[in-house]
C-alpha positions in Angstrom: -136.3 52.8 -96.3 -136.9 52.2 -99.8 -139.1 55.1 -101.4 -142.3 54.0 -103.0 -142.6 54.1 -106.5 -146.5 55.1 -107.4 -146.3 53.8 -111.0 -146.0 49.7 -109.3 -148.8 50.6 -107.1 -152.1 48.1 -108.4 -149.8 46.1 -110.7 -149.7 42.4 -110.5 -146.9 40.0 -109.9 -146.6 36.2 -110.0 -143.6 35.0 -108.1 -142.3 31.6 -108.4 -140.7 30.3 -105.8 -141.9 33.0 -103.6 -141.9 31.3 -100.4 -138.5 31.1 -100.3 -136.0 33.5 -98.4 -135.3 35.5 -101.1 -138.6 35.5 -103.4 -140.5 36.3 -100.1 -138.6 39.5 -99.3 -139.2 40.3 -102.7 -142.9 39.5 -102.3 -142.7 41.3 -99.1 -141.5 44.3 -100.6 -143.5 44.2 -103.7 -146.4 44.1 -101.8 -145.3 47.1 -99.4 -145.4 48.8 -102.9 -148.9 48.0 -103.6 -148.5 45.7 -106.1 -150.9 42.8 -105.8 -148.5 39.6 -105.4 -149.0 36.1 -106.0 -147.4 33.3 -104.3 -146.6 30.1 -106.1 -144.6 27.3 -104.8 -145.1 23.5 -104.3 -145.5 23.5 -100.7 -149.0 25.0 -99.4 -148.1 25.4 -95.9 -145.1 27.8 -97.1 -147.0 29.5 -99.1 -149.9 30.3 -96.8 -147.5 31.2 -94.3 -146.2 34.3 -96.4 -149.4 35.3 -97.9 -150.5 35.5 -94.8 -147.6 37.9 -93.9 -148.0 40.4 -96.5 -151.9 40.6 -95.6 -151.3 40.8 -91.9 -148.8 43.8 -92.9 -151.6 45.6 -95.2 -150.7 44.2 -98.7 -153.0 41.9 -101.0 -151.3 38.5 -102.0 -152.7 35.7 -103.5 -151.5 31.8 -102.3 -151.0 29.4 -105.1 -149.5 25.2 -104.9 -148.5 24.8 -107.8 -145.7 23.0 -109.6 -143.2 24.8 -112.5 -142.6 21.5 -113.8 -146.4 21.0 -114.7 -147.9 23.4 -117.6 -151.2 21.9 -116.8 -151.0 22.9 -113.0 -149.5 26.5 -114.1 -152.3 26.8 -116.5 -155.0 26.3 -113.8 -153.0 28.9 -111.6 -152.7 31.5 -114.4 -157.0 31.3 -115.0 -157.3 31.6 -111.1 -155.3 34.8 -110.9 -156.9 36.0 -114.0 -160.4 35.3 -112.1 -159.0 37.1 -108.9 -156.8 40.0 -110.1 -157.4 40.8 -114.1 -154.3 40.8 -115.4 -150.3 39.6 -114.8 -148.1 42.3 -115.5 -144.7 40.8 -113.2 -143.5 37.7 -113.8 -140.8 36.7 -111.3 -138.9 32.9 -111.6 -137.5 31.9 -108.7 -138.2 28.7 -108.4 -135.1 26.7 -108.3 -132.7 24.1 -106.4 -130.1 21.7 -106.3 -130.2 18.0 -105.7 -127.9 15.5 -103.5 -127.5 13.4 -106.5 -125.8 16.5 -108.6 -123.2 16.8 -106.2 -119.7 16.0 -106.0 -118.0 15.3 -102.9 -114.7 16.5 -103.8 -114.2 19.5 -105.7 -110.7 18.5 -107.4 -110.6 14.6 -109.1 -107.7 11.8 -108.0 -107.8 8.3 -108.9 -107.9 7.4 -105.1 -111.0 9.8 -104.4 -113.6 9.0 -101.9 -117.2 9.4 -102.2 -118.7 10.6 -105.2 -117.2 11.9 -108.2 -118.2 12.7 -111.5 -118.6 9.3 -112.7 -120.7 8.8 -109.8 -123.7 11.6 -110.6 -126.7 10.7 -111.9 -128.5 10.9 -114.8 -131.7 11.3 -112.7 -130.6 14.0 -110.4 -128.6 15.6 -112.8 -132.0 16.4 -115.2 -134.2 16.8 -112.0 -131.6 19.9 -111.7 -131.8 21.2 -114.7 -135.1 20.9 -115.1 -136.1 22.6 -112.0 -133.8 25.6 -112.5 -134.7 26.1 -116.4 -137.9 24.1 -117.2 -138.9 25.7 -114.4 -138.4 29.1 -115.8 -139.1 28.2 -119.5 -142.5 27.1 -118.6 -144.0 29.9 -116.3 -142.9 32.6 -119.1 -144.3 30.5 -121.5 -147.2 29.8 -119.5 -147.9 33.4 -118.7 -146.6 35.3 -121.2 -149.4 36.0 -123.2 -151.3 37.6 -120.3 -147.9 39.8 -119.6 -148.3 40.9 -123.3 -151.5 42.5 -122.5 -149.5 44.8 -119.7 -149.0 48.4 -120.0 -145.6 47.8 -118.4 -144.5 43.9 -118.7 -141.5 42.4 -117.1 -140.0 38.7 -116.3 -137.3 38.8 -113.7 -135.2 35.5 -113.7 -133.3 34.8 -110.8 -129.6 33.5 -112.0 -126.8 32.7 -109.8 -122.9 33.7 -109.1 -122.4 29.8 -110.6 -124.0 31.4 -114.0 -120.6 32.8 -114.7 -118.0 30.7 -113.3 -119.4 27.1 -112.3 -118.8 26.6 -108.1 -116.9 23.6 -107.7 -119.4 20.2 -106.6 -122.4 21.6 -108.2 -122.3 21.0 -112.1 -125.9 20.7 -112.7 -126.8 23.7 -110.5 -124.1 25.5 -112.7 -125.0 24.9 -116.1 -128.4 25.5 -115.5 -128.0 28.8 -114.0 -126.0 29.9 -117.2 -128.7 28.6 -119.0 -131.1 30.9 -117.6 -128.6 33.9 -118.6 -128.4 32.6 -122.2 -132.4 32.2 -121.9 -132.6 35.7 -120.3 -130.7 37.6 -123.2 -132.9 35.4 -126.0 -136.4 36.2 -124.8 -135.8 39.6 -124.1 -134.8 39.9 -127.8 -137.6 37.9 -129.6 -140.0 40.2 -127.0 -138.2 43.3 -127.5 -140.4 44.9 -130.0 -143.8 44.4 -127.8 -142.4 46.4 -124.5 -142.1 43.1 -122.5 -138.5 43.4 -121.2 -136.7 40.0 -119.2 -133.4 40.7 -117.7 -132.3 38.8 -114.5 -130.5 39.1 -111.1 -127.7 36.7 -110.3 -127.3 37.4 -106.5 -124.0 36.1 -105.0 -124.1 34.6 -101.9 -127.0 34.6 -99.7 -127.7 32.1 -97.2 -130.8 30.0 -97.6 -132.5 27.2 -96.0 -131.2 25.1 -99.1 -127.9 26.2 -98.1 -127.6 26.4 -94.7 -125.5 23.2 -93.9 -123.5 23.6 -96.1 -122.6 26.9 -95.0 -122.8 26.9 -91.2 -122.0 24.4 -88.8 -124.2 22.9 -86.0 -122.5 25.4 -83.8 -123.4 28.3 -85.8 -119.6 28.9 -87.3 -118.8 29.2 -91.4 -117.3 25.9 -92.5 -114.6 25.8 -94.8 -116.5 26.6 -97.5 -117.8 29.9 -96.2 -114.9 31.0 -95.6 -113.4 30.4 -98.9 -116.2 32.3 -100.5 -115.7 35.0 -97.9 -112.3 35.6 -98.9 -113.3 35.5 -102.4 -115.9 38.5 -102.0 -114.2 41.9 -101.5 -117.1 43.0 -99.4 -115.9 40.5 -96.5 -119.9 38.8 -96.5 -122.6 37.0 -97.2 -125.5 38.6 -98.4 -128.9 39.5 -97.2 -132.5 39.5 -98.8 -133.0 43.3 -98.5 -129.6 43.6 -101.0 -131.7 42.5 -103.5 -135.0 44.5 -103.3 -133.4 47.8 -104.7 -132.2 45.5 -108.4 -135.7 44.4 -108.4 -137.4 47.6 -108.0 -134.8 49.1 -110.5 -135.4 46.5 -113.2 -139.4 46.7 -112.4 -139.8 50.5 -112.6 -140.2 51.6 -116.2 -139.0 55.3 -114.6 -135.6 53.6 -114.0 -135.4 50.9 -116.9 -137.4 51.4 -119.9 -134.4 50.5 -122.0 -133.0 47.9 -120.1 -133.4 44.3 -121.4 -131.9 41.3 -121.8 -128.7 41.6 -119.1 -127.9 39.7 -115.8 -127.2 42.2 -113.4 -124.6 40.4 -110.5 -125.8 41.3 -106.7 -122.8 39.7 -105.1 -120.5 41.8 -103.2 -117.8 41.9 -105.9 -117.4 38.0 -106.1 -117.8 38.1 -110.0 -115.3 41.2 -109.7 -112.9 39.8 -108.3 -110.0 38.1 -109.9 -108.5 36.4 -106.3 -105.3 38.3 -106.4 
């Protein structure tokens, strides 16, 4: 069991994403803490369904629909939680995705290939990638950043990727975006540096997700070929589950632990970004 850390205990945090596997064990967690949490995702059924969760369980949490993409929308949601909590001291983006239409069939190019290939991405689906992954973390710390400032301990946790460092094969939207938010990471935590807001982020390795569940299991429940490549390429021998995460989070949220960390990507990955495959 994680120890509770007394200095979270009343603090606020907005969480992007946060009915999603991993941002709701965060949420989860955060709230087991005593820090009031707020979910915000596009889907209200999704988000109801963990806010209700965390206050079945004893913890407060807020549900929000909104959309990252939509400053107006995260506007609105930033003067309700103002309304209902006070303040915003936890910023955590997690919204994110991939698209179909970002996707390669193949991971290596031939002139006989079939199915799509580079030249066969589009435009559309490429920038719907992007935009989700980095607009939708631009805007959210742009959004509520000026609240965060008013914090007596501020802190934006981005949530990177293992594709941040070395792009996966089939995904190249996913991957330059997630090295974007890296880049992103290291910038704002500098231009913020002097006012005790600190950004870093957490690139986890690889977890599996209901975005990524067919591509990584089978209808019988096996790994497919792809698993198993990124199996062999983890030194730990597995995948990874929510709970590896909630120990980073806590670290990077705790001033007790962190106070003079900023600005770095910390990998949660089993060794994958260690590993040099021989």
């Amino acid at each position: 069991m994680i120890p509770i850390h007394e200095n979270l205990a009343n603090k606020v945090a907005v969480i992007t994403g946060g009915s999603g596997v991993l941002c709701s064990a965060m949420a989860k967690e955060l709230a087991r803490q005593k820090v009031k949490v707020v979910i915000l995702g596009l889907t209200a059924d999704k988000v109801n369904e963990v806010t209700e969760e965390i206050i079945a369980s004893g913890g407060t949490a807020l549900p929000i629909v909104a959309n990252v993409l939509d400053k107006q929308s995260l506007i609105e949601s930033k003067k309700k939680i103002l309304e209902q909590f006070g303040q915003i001291d936890f910023l955590i983006n997690g919204a994110g995705g991939n698209h179909p239409d970002a996707i390669t069939d193949k991971e290596y190019f031939t002139s006989n290939i079939e199915g799509t290939s580079f030249f066969d991405l589009q435009e559309e689906g490429f920038s719907n990638v992007f935009d989700l992954n980095f607009i939708g973390t631009f805007l959210p710390c742009k959004v509520f950043g000026d609240a965060l400032l008013k914090s007596d301990m501020p802190s934006i946790i981005n949530i990177s990727s293992m594709s941040a460092y070395t792009p996966l094969t089939k995904v190249p939207a996913y991957s330059a975006a997630k090295a974007s938010i890296n880049n992103f990471t290291s910038w704002l935590a500098v231009h913020f540096a002097e006012t005790g807001l600190r950004v870093n982020a957490i690139a986890p390795g690889f977890f599996i997700t209901q975005q990524n569940k067919d591509l990584l299991v089978d209808a019988n429940g096996e790994y497919t070929a792809r698993s198993k490549k990124i199996i062999e390429a983890t030194p730990m021998k597995k995948f990874g589950e929510p709970e590896h995460l909630l120990g980073t989070l806590l670290y990077l949220l705790a001033p007790s632990y962190s106070s003079f960390v900023t600005g770095t990507t910390i990998p949660v990955d089993g060794g994958f970004n260690a590993y040099s495959g021989v």
